[in-house]
C-alpha positions in Angstrom: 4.9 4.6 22.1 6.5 6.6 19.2 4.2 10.3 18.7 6.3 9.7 15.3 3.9 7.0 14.4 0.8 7.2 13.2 -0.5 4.0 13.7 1.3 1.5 16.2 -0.2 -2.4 16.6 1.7 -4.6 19.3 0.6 -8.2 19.3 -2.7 -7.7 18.1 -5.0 -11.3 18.4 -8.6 -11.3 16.5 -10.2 -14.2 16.7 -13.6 -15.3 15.4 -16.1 -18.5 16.6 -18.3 -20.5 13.2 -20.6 -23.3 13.9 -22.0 -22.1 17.4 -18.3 -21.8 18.3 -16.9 -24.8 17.7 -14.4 -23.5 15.1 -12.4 -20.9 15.4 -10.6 -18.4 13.0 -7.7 -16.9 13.2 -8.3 -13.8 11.7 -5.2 -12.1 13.1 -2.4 -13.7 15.1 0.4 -11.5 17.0 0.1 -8.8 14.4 2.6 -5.9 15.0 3.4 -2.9 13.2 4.1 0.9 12.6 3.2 3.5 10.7 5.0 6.9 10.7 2.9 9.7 10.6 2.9 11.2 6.8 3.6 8.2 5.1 2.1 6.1 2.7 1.3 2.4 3.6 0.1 -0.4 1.8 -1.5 -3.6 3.0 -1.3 -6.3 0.8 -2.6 -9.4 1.1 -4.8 -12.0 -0.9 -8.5 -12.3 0.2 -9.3 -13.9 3.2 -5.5 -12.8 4.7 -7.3 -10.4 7.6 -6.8 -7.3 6.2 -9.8 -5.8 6.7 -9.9 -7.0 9.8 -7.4 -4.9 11.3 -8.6 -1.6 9.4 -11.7 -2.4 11.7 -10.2 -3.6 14.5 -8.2 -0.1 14.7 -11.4 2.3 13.7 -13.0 -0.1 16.7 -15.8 -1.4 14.0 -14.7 -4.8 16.3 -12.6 -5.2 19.3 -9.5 -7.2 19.5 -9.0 -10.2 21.6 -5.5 -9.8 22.7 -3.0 -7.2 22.0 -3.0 -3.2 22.1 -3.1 -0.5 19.3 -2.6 3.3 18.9 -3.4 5.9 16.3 -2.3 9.5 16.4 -0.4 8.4 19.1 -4.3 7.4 21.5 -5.3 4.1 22.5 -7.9 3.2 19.7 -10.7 2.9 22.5 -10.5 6.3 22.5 -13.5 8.1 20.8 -12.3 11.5 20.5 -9.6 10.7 17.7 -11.9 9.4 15.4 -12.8 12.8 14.5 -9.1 12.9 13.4 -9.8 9.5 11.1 -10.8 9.4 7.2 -12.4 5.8 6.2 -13.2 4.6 2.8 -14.7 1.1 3.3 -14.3 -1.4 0.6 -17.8 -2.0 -1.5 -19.1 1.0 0.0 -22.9 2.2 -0.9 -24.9 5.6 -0.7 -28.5 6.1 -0.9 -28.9 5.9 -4.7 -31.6 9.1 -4.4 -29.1 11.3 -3.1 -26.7 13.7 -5.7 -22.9 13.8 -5.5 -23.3 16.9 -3.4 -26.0 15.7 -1.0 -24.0 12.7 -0.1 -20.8 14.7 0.8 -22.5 16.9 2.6 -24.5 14.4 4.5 -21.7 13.0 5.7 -20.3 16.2 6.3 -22.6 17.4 8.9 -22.2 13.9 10.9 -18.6 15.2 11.2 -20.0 18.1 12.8 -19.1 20.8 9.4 -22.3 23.2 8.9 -23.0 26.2 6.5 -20.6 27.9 4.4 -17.9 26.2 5.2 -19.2 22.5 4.4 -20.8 24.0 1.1 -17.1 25.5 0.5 -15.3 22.3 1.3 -17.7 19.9 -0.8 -17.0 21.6 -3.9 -13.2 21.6 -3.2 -13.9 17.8 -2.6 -15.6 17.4 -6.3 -13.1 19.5 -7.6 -10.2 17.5 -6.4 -12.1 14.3 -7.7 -12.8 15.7 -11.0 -16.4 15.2 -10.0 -17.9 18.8 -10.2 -20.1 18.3 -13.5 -21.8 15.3 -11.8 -22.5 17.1 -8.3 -26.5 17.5 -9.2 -26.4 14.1 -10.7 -28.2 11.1 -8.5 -25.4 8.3 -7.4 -27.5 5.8 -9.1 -26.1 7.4 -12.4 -22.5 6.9 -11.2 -19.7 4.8 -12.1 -18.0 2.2 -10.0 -14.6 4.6 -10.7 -17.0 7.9 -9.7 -17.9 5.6 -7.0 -14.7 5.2 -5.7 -13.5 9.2 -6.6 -17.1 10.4 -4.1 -16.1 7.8 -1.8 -12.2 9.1 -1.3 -14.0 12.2 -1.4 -16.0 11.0 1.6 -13.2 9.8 3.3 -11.5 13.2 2.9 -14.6 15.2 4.3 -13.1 16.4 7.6 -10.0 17.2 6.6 -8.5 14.0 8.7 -5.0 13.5 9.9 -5.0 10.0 9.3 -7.0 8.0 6.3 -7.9 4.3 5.8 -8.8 3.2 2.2 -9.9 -0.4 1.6 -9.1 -1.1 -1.8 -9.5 2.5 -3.2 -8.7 1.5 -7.1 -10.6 -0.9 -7.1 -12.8 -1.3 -10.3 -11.2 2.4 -11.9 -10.1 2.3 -15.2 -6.3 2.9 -15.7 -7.0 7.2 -15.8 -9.2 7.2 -12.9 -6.5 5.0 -10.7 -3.7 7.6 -12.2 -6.1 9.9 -10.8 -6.8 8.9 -6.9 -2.7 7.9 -6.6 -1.7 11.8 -7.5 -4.2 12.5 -5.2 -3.1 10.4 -2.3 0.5 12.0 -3.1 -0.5 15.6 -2.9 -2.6 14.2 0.6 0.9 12.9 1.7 2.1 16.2 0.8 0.2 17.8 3.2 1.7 15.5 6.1 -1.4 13.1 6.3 -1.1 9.9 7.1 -2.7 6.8 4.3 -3.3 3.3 5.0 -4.7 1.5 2.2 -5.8 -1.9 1.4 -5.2 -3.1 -2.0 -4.1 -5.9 -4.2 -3.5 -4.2 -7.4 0.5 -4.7 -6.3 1.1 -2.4 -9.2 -0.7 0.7 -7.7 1.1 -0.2 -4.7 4.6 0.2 -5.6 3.9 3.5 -7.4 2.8 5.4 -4.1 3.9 3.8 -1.3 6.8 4.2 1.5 6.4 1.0 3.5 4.4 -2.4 2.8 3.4 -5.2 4.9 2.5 -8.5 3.4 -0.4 -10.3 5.4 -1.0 -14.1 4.8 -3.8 -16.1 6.8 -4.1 -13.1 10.0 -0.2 -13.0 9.9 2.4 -10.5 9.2 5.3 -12.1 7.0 7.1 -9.4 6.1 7.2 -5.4 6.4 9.6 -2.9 4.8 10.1 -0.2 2.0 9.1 -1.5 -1.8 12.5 -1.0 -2.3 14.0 -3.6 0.3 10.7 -6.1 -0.3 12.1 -6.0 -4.0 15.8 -6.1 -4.2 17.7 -8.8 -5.7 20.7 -9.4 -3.4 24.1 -9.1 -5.1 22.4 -9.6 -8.6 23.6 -6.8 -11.1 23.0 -6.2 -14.9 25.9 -4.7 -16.6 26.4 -3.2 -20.4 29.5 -1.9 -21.9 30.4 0.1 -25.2 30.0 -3.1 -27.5 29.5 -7.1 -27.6 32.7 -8.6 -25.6 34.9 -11.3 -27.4 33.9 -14.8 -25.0 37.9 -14.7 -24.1 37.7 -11.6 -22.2 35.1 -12.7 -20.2 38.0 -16.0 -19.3 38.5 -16.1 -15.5 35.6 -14.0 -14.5 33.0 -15.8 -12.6 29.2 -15.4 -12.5 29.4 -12.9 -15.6 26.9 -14.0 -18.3 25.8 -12.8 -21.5 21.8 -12.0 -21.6 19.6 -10.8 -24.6 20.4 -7.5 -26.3 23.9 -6.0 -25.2 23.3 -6.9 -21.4 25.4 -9.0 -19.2 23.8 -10.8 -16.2 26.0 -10.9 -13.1 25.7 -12.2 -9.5 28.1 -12.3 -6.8 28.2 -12.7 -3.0 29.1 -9.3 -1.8 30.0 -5.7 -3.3 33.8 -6.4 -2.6 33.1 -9.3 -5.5 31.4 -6.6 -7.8 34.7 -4.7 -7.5 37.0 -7.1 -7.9 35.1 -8.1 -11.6 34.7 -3.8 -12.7 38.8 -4.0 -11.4 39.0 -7.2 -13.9 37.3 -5.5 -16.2 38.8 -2.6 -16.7 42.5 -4.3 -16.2 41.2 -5.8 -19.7 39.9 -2.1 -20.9 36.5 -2.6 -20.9 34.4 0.0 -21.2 31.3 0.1 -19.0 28.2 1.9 -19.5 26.0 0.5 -16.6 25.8 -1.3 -13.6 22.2 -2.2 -12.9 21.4 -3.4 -9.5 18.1 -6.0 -10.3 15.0 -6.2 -8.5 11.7 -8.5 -8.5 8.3 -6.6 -9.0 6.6 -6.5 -6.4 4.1 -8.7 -7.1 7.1 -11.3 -7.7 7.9 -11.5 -4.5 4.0 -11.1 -3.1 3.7 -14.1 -5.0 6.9 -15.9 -4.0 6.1 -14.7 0.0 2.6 -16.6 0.0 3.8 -19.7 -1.9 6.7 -19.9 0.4 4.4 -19.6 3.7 1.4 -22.1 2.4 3.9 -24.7 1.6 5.8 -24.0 5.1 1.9 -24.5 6.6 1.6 -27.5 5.2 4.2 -29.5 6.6 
């Protein structure tokens, strides 16, 4: 395997028993992928799709039935790199008596920090989370978004190479969110390694390098935002004023949209040449050439339609 990667799945199988094992689940079927190492990737997926599955499956929270994985480049049976491993579980809870501070620092000894250097490393924590005012204040007091901030925080605790966030945003406001993705950046930054859960699709296509869709415990499709999103061949054009309909005679798949844009699609970028060459053979004047995309919560969308109606048949 790749020492590029940070996490690598190949042909991953969980599968769970209901009603005294008569049904079975199929929680995740043939999963593969990668993750290079100081990156940012998302998992998205609606609920139910196995996602959290496979954050546990590869923190060894549960055991695979089939299949192999790696992260930091070690078998995930393998205890040792764990101590390399951040995890923010999704719904997480603390003991409501404990303060900000306490908690951090609670979980800062289990990951073997003592002394000055845990004290030192909790307030860099609160800092970073915008958190410090509320470090003597019990968690009971707290926020779902401070929540989330103490529990990135958490996550964060032994300065690890690698860190899995299930649905980090998740109930913080629009400030708070803005908040946790710079921080993830500057993390990134710093040549560590995110894998988050999420589907707030928006969030998603702000931070991340690479994305894999997961529907039903399978993988339908993994690539940059960029390549998930792209219209093929579909362009938006504008030029210095409103043409006259005759000048636009002869030139397929050019079509007048709202405002002072022009919608066009053709089958390859020798086509797009040969309409700017028409184009300016007629002096037109062109002030952009937009390539289109979907959001990415188009295509999410489009991507799990297509694949339910394909199970259905």
């Amino acid at each position: 395997m790749n020492s590029t990667n940070a996490v690598e799945v190949v042909n991953l199988n969980k599968i769970y028993s209901t009603s005294f094992g008569k049904k079975k689940v199929f929680a995740l079927t043939d999963l593969s992928l990668t993750v290079p190492a100081g990156s940012i990737f998302g998992l998205l997926g609606p609920n139910g799709a196995g996602k959290t599955t496979l954050i546990k499956l590869l923190l060894s929270i549960t055991f695979p039935d089939s299949g192999s994985a790696k992260i930091l480049n070690e078998d995930i049976s393998n205890i040792k790199i764990k101590k390399k491993v951040g995890y923010l579980p999704e719904n997480h809870k603390y003991p409501p008596y404990l303060t900000g501070g306490e908690t951090l620092k609670f979980f800062g000894k289990l990951s073997g920090l003592d002394g000055s250097s845990l004290d030192k490393k909790v307030d860099e924590l609160l800092e970073l989370m915008n958190l410090t005012r509320w470090k003597k204040s019990k968690i009971k007091t707290y926020s779902k978004g401070m929540m989330q901030r103490l529990g990135l925080a958490q996550a964060m605790i032994n300065d690890p190479d690698l860190i899995f966030l299930d649905e980090p945003t998740d109930g913080v406001d629009p400030i708070g969110r803005k908040e946790i993705r710079d921080v993830l950046v500057q993390l990134k930054n710093t040549d560590k390694t995110i894998f988050l859960n999420s589907h707030i699709l928006s969030e998603v296509e702000l931070i991340t390098d690479n994305v894999g869709i997961l529907n039903k415990g399978k993988l339908l499709r993994e690539g940059t935002v960029k390549e998930l999103t792209e219209k093929k061949e579909e362009y938006r054009l504008s030029f210095d004023e409103i043409l006259n309909p005759e000048i636009l005679t002869g030139i397929n798949g050019l079509k007048k949209d709202k405002d002072e844009y022009y919608n066009l699609k053709v089958n390859d970028l020798h086509e797009l040449n040969t309409v700017i060459d028409s184009l300016r053979n007629r002096s037109v004047l062109i002030k952009e050439i937009i390539p289109q995309k979907n959001t990415l919560e188009e295509m999410f969308i489009s991507l799990i339609q297509e694949a339910n109606k394909e199970e259905k048949k």
